[in-house]
Backbone as JSON, one array per atom type, in Angstrom:
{
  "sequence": "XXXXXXXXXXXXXXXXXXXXXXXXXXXXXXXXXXXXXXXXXXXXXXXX",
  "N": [[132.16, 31.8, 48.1], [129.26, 32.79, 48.96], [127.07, 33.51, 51.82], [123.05, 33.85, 52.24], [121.06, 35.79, 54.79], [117.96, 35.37, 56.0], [115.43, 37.19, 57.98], [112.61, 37.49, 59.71], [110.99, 40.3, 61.43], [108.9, 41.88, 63.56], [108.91, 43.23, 66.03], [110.25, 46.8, 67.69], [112.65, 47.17, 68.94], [113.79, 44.98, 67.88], [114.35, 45.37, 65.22], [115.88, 47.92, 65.54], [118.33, 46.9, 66.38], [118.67, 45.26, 64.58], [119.55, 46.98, 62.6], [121.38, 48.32, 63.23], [123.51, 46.35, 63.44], [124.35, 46.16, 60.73], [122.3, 44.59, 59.26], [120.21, 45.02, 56.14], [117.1, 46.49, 55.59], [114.65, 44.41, 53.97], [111.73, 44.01, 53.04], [108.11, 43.55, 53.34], [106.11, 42.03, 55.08], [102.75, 41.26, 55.36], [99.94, 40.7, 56.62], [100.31, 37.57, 57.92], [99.9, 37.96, 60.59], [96.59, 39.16, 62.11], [96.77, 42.67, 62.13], [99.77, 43.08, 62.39], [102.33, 42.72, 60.71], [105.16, 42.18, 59.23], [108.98, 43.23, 59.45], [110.87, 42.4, 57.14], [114.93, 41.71, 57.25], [118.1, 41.59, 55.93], [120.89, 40.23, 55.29], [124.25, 39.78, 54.07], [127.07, 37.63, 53.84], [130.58, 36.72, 53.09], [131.47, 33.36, 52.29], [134.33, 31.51, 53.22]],
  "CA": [[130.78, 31.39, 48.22], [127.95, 33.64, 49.66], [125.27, 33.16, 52.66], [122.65, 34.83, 52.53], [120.09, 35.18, 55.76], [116.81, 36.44, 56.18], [115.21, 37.45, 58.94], [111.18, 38.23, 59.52], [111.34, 40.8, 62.65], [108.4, 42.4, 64.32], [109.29, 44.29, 67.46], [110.54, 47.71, 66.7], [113.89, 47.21, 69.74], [114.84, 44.06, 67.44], [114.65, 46.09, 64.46], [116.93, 49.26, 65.66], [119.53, 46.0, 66.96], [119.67, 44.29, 63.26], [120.27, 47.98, 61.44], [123.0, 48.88, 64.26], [124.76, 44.94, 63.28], [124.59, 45.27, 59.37], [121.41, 44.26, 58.27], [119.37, 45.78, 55.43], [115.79, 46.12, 55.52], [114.56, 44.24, 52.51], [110.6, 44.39, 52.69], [107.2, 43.58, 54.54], [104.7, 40.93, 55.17], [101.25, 41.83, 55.7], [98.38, 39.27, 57.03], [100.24, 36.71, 58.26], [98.78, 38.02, 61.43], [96.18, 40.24, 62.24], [97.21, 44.19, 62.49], [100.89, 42.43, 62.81], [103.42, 43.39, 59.48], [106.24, 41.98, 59.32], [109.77, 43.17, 58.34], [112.15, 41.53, 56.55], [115.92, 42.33, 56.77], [118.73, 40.64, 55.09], [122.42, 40.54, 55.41], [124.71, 38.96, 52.87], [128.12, 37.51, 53.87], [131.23, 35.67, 52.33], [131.91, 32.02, 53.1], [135.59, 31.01, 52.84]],
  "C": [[130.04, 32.4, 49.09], [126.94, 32.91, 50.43], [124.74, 33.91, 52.92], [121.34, 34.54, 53.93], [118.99, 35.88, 55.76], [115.89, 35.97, 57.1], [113.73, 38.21, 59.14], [110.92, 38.68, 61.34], [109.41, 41.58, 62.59], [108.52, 43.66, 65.25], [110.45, 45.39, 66.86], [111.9, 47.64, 67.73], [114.71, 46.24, 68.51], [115.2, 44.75, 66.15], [116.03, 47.16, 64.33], [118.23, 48.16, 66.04], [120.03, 45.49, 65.09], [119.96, 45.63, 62.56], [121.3, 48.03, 61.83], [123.96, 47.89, 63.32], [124.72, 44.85, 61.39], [123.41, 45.04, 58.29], [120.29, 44.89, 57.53], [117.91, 45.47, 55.52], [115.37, 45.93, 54.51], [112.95, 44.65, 52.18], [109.77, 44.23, 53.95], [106.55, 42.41, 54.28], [103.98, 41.16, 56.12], [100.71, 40.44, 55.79], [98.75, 38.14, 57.19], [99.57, 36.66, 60.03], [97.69, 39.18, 61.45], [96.81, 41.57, 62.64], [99.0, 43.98, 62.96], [102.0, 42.33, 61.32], [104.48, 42.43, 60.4], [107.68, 41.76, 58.64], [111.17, 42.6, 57.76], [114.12, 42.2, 56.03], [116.64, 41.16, 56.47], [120.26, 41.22, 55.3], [122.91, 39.09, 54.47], [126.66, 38.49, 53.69], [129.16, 36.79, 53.27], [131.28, 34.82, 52.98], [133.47, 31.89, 52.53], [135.6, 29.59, 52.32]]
}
């Protein structure tokens, strides 16, 4: 079985922490705040 997680990051320290551990950067989201993006990474793992 597969879990997958996703993760809507901001701050560019938490960013360089989820590439280090694994996780792919999948996309962006625009205008949920003003001048404030935000990107979306994703990591996939097995469940036993």
């Amino acid at each position: 079985m597969e879990f997958r997680s996703f993760f809507f990051i901001h701050d560019k320290s938490m960013q360089n922490i989820f590439s280090t551990n694994g996780f792919v950067r999948s996309g962006i989201i625009e205008n949920l705040d003003e001048d404030d993006s935000k990107i979306i990474f994703y990591i996939k793992k097995l469940r036993a």
